[in-house]
N, C-alpha and C positions, 0 to 999 in steps of 0.2 A: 669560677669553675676550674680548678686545678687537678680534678680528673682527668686521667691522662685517657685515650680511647681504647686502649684493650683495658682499661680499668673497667670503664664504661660498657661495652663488649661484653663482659665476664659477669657484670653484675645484671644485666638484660638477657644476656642466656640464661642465668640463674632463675630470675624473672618467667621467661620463657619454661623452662624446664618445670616450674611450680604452675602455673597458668597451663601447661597439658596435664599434668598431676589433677589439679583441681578438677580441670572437663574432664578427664574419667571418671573421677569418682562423681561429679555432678551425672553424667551418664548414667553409672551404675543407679543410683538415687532416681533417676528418672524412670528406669526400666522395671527398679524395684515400685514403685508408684504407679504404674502401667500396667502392672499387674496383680497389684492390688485393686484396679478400679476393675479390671475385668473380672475378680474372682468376686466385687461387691455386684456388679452389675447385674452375675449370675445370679448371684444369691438373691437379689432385689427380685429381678422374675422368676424366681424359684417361687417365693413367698408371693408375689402378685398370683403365680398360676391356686397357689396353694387359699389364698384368701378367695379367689374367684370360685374353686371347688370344695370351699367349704359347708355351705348349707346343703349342697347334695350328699357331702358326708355324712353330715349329721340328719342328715332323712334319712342313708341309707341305715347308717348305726342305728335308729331310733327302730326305723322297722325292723329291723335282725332284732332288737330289744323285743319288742313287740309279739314275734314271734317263737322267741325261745319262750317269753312267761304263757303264752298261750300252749306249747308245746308240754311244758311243768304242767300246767292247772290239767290240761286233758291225765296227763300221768298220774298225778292226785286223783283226780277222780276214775281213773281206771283202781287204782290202786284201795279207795274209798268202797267202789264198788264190791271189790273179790272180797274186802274183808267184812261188806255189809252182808252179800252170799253166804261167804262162811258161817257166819252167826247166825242167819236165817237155818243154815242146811243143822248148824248144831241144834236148832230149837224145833226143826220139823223131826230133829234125830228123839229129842228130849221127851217132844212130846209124844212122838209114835212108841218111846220107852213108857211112857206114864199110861197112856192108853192103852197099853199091851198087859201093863200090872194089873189095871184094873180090869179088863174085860176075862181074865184070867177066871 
């Protein structure tokens, strides 16, 4: 070892000075990772809440379904009915026309 000691000194600072370099940036790396598990963690109970309230979704969706085609069909059939009135009111018109002719 013909290292003189400020040789020795200068190359352990060096040493030194890369080994705090490193642990910050290992730090940073770690913080960044830190915060990545707490933004999964959310997420992970986001989707458990979102899996547990799932089948009441879809009963609730299924009824709103349910009730919009029953809401249509009554519509239809109001709608059925005015036009089946109408064609009655034109045939009691038509025929109180034809019985007017001929009683004439």
């Amino acid at each position: 070892m013909g290292e003189s000691l400020e040789a020795r000194v200068a190359v352990n600072t060096d040493n030194i000075e890369d080994l705090q370099a490193e642990v910050g940036r290992q730090r940073d790396r770690i913080h960044h990772l830190e915060s990545t598990i707490h933004g999964v963690r959310a997420l992970t109970k986001a989707v458990d809440e979102l899996n547990e309230s799932m089948p009441n979704l879809a009963r609730r969706a299924a009824k709103e379904a349910v009730a919009e085609a029953r809401i249509a069909r009554h519509r239809d059939v109001g709608t059925n009915l005015r036009t089946y009135a109408a064609l009655l009111s034109v045939g009691v018109a038509l025929g109180a026309l034809i019985v007017g002719l001929v009683l004439r």
